[in-house]
N, C-alpha and C positions, 0 to 999 in steps of 0.2 A: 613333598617328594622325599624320598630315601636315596642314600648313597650309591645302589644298585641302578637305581633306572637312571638320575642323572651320568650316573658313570656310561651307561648306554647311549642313552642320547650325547652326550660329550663325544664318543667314539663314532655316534652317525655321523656330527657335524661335521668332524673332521675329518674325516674320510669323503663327505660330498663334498669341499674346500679343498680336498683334494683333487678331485675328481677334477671340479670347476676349474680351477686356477692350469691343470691339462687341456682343458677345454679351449682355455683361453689363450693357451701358445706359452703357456708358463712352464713345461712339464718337467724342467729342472726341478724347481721349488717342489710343483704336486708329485715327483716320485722321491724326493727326502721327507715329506711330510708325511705320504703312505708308509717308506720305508721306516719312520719311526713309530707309526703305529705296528706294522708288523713287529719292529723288534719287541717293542715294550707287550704286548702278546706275545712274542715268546717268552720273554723273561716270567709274565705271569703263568705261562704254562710249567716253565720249567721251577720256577723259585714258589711257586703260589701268591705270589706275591705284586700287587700292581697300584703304584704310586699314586696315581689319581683315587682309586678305591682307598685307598687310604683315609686320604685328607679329606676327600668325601663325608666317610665312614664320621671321621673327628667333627667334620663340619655338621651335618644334618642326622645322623645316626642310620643304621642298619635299617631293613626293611622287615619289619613283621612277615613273623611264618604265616602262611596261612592256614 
């Protein structure tokens, strides 16, 4: 796998973790954990720039064009 789709999937998980842990009567924890996925989407919107894409990127490499 490439740094792109894990970076995808990392962001589904955590957003159903979110989701669930609301589900569950948690919904403190699941709306700071949505809320930091929004932020950090912003920040890559705004800076191009997104930390886990990063380390990612470092760890397994880019994804071939096709």
């Amino acid at each position: 796998m490439c740094a792109e789709k894990i970076q995808r999937f990392l962001m589904a998980i955590v957003l159903t973790l979110s989701m669930a842990l609301t589900a569950y009567g948690y919904s403190q924890y699941g709306m700071a954990l949505q809320g930091f996925v929004i932020l950090m989407v912003i920040v890559w919107a705004i800076k191009d720039f997104c930390p886990s894409l990063w380390v990612f990127t470092k760890l397994f490499g880019t994804c071939a064009q096709k």
